[in-house]
C-alpha positions in Angstrom: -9.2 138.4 67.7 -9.5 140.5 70.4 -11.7 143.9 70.6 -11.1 147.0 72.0 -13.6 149.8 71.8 -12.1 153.2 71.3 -13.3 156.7 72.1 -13.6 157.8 69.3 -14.8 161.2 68.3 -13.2 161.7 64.5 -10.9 164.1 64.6 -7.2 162.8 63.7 -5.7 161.7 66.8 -8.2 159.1 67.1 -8.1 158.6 63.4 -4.9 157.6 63.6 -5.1 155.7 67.0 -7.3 153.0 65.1 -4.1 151.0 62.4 -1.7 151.8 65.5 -4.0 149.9 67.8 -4.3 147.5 64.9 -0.3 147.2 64.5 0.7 147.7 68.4 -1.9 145.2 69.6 -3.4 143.4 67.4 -6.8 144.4 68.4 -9.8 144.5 66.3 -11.1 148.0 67.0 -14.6 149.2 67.7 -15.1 152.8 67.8 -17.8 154.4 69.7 -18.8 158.0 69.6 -20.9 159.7 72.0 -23.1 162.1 71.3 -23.5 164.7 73.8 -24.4 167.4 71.6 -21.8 168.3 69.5 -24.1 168.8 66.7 -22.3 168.2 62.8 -18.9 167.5 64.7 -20.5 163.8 63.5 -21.0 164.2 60.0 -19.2 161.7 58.0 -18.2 159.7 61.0 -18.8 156.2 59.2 -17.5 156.4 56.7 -14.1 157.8 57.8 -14.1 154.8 60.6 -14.8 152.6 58.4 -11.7 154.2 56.0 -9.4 154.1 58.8 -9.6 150.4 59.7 -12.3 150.2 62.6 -15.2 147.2 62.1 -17.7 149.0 63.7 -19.0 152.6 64.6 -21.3 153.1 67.4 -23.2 156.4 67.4 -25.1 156.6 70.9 -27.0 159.6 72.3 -26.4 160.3 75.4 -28.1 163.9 75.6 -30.9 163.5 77.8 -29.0 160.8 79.9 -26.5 163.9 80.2 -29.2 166.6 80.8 -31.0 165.0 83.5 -28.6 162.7 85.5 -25.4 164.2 85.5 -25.7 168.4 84.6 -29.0 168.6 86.4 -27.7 167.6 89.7 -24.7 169.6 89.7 -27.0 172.7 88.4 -29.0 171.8 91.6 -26.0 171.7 93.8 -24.4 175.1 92.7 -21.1 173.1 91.1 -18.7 175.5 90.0 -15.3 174.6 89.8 -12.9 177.8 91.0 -15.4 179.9 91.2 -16.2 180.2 87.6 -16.0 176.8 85.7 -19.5 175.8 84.8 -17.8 171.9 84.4 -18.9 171.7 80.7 -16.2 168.7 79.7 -16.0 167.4 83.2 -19.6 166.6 83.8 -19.8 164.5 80.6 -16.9 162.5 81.0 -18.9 160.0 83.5 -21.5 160.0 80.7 -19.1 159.1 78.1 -17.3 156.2 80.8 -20.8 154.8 81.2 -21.9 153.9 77.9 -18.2 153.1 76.7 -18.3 150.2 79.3 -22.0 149.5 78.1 -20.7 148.6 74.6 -17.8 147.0 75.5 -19.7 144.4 77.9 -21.8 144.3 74.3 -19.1 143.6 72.1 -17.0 141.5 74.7 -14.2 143.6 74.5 -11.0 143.2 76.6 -10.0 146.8 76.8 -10.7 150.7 76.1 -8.7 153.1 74.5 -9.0 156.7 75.0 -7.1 159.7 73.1 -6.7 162.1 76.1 -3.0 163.4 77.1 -0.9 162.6 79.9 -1.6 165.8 80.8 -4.5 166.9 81.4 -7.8 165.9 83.3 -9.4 163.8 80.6 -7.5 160.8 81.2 -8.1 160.8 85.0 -12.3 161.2 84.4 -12.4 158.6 81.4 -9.7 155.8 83.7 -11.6 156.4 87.2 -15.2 155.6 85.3 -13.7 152.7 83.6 -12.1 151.1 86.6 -15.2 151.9 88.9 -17.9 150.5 86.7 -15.8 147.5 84.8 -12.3 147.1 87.1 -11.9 144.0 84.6 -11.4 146.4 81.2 -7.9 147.1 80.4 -7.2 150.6 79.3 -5.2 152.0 76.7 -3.7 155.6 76.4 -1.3 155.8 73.6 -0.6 159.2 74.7 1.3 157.1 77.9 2.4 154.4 75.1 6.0 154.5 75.0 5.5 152.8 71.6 3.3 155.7 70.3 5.9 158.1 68.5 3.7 160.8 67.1 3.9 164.0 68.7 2.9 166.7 66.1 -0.1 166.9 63.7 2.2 166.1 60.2 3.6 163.0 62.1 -0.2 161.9 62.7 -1.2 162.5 59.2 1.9 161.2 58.0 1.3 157.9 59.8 -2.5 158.0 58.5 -1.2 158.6 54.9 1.6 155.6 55.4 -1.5 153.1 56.4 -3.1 154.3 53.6 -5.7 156.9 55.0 -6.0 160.3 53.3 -8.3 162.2 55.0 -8.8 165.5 54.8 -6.8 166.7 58.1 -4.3 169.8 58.2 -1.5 170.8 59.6 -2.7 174.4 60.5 -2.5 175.4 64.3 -6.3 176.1 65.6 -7.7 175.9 69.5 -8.3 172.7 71.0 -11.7 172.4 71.4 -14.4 170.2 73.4 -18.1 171.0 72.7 -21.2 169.7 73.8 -24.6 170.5 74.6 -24.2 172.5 77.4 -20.8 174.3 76.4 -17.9 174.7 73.9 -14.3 175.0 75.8 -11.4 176.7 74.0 -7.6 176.2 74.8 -4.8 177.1 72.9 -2.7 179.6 70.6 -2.9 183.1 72.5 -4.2 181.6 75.3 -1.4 180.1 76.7 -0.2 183.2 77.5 -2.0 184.5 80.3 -0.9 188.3 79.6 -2.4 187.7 76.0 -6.2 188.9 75.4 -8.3 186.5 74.1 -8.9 186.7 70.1 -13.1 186.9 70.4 -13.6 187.4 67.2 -11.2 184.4 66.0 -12.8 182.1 68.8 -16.4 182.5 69.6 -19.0 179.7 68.3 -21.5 180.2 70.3 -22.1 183.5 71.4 -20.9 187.0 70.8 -19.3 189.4 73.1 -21.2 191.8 75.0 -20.6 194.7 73.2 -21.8 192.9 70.1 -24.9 192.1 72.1 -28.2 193.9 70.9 -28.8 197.5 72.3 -32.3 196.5 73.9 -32.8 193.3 76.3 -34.7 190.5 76.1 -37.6 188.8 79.3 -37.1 185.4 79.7 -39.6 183.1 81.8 -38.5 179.5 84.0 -40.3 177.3 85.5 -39.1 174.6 87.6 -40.4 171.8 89.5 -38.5 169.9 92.2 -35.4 171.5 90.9 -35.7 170.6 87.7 -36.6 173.1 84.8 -39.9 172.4 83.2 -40.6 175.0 80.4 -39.5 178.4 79.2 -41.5 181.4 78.0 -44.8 179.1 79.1 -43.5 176.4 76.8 -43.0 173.1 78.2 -39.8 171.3 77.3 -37.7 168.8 78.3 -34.2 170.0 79.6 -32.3 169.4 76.8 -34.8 171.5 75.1 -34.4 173.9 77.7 -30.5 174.6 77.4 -30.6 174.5 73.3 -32.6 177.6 73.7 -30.9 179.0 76.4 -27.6 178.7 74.2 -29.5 180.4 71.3 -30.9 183.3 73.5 -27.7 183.6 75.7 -25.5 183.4 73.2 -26.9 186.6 71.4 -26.8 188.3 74.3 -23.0 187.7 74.8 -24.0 185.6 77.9 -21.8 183.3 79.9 -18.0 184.0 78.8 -15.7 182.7 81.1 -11.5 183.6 81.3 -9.9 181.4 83.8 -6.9 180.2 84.7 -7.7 176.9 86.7 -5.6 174.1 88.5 -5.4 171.2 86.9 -5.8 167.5 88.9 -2.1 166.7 87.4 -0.6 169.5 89.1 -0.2 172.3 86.6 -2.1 175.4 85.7 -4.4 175.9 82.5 -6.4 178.8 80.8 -9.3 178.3 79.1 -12.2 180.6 77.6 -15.6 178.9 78.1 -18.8 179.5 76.3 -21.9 178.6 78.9 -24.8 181.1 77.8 -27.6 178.8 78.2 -25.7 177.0 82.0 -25.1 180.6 83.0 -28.7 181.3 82.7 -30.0 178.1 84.2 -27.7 178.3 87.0 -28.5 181.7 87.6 -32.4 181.1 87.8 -32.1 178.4 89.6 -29.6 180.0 92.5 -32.8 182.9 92.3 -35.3 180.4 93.1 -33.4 179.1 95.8 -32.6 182.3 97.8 -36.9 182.2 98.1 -37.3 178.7 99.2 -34.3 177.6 101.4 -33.4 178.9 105.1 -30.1 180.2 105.8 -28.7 177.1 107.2 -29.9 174.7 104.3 -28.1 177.3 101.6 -25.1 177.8 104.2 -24.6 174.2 104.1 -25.6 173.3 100.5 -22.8 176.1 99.3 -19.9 174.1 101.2 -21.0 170.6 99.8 -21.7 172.3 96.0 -18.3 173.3 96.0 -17.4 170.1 97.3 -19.0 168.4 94.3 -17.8 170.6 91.9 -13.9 168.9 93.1 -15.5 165.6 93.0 -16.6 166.1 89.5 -13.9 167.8 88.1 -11.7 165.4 89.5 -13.5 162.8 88.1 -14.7 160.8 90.7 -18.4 160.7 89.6 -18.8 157.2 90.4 -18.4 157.4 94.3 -20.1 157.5 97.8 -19.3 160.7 98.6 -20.8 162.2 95.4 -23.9 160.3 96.0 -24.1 161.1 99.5 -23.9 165.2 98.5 -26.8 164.5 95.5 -28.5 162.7 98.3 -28.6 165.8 100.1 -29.1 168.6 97.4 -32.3 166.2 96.4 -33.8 166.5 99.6 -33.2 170.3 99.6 -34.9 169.9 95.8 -38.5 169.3 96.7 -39.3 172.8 97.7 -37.3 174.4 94.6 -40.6 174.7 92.5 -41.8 178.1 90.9 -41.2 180.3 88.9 -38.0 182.9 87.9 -38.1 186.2 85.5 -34.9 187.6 84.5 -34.0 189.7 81.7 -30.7 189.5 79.7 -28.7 192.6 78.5 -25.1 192.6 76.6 -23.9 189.4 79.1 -25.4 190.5 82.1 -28.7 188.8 83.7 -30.7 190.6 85.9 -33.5 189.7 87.7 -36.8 190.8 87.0 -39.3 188.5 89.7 -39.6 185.5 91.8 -42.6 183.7 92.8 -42.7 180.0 94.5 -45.5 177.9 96.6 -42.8 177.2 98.9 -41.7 180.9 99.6 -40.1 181.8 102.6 -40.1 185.3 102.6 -42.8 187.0 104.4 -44.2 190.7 103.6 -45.3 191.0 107.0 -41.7 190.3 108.7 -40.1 191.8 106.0 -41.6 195.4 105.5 -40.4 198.3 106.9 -44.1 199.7 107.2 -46.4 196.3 107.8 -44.4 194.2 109.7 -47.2 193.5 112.7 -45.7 189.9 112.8 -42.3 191.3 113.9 -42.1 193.8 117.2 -38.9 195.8 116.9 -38.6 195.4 121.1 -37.5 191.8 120.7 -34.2 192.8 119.2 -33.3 194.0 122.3 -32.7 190.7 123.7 -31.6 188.9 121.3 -28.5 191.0 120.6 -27.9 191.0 124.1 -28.2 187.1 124.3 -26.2 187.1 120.6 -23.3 189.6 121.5 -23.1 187.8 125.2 -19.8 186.3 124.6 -18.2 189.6 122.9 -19.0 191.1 125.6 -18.0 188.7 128.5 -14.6 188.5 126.2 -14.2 192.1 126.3 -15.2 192.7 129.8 -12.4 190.3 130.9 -9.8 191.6 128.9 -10.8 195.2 130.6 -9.9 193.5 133.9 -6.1 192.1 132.7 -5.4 195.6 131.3 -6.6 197.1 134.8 -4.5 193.8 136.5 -1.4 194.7 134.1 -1.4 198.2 134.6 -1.1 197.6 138.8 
């Protein structure tokens, strides 16, 4: 018998994809969860695979593979999506593609099935990882299966109940949800309707808002080296570490909501509320330590390719030159980004509060208004005469048509 290996996460449209995978293909079905930090989302996992017809479970951690290789570099390169998304689901995705095709080439398996729509981004990051790591693997989407018929939660469980699995799965309408170490996403219910508020106090798991923040702030201490976060409050910790606290201190301080209305890959337009308290910080020192260490032409260039990467990402095509060419880049620019950042955090805002680096750039005696011996205020004569050269040359020749016109 054939085996595919199934993304499999628990909840009950995977649940249910295992007998129809059994029924529709004859398949023998291997389900693989990864863990990227989703915390007791895998309680119970074995035990309900193993109820709903799969022959194996896989549980692999893939935090600090997901830390280090793939949020750390797009922390380095400023990766926001839009503006505001913090890319949360779309930075694990290559992750998740990665070890899927590890177990498969394991278990000899002729295809992968995911449980992402045909509508939204998922199925674009999970295929383009697939077909750029194991081109060979078949892939399944029952979502795309015209022979998948189940397009509400009762029909799911219904089917589940019919193949005689009776899990604890309702019908009752909550927000979709996608959670992992370094965010929890929320879509859904009021939210798709952008002239709707969002329901804080229905929808929050990680944080609070910041009106429900403390009254006083809290100091917080980074350290990095090379671009990478090394410890926090004088406590050295690995990054996973790192963002866990981050989330716990963030959080509280009703850091790192996000509203947004984004573009889709697909074509259409989706809201979301993200929690990123712990990213937001992160982000946010590490941008701080930057502004000391890089000259204006490296950060110039460095924000045009990090919001290139952010696309790349999003769109999930992780596993390409171009995305290796820009982390080639940001790594370079990486070497210098070692110091230290102070900021304090008060009801969701994060202020700074100190740099210091080796590597600074910034120079008391250029800089002050009262010491600067370095920096003779005469030479700025010349130079905005040799910088505004061509305004002026422009405008003295358009003097001379008026004059020519006016004749």
């Amino acid at each position: 018998m054939d085996k595919v290996i199934l993304a499999y996460s628990g909840g009950l449209d995977t649940t249910a994809v295992i007998p129809w995978l059994k029924e529709t293909y004859g398949y023998e079905v291997v389900c693989c969860c990864i863990d990227c930090g989703q915390g007791d989302e895998l309680d119970g996992l074995e035990e309900r695979a193993q109820i709903s017809g799969a022959s194996k479970l896989y549980i692999e951690d893939v935090v600090d593979d997901l830390c280090e290789n793939y949020i750390m570099p797009c922390v380095q390169a400023g990766a926001v999506y839009e503006h505001k998304y913090l890319m949360g689901t779309a930075m694990a995705r290559p992750t998740i593609a990665a070890k899927l095709v590890e177990i498969a080439r394991k278990e000899n398996a002729v295809a992968i099935c995911h449980g992402a729509t045909g509508k939204g981004n998922d199925q674009i990051r999970f295929e383009l990882g697939i077909k750029a790591l194991a081109p060979d693997i078949k892939v399944i989407a029952p979502w795309r299966d015209d022979r998948w018929n189940m397009d509400s939660r009762e029909a799911e469980i219904e089917y589940c109940k019919t193949h005689g699995i009776d899990l604890p799965f309702g019908t009752d309408q909550s927000y979709s949800r996608d959670r992992n170490i370094w965010h929890i996403s929320h879509e859904g219910l009021e939210l798709e309707d952008p002239s709707q508020a969002p329901n804080f106090d229905h929808m929050l798991v990680l944080g609070v808002t910041p009106e429900k923040a403390p009254d006083e702030d809290v100091e917080l201490t980074l350290e990095f080296e090379k671009g990478m976060p090394i410890a926090l409050n004088g406590k050295k910790m690995k990054v996973a570490d790192i963002i866990r606290e981050l989330n716990t201190i963030g959080g509280k301080y009703g850091v790192g909501i996000v509203d947004i209305v984004e573009n889709r890959v697909v074509g259409m337009k989706s809201r979301g509320v993200y929690e990123t308290p712990g990213g937001t910080i992160l982000m946010e020192a590490h941008q701080q330590l930057e502004e000391l260490v890089l000259d204006r032409d490296t950060i110039a260039l460095k924000k045009d390719l990090g919001s290139k990467l952010a696309s790349i990402v999003y769109e999930g095509k992780w596993f390409t030159p171009v995305r290796e060419a820009i982390t080639a880049f940001v790594d370079v620019t990486q070497q210098v980004v070692t110091g230290e950042v102070k900021l304090r955090l008060y009801k969701g805002n994060i202020i700074k509060n100190g740099t210091t680096s080796p590597y600074s750039l910034y120079s008391e005696s250029l800089a002050s208004f009262t010491t600067g011996d370095m920096y003779d205020h005469h030479d700025a004569e010349g130079f905005i005469t040799l910088w505004g050269l061509p305004l002026k040359v422009r405008a003295m020749r358009m003097n001379e048509l008026k004059k020519e016109n006016k004749k």
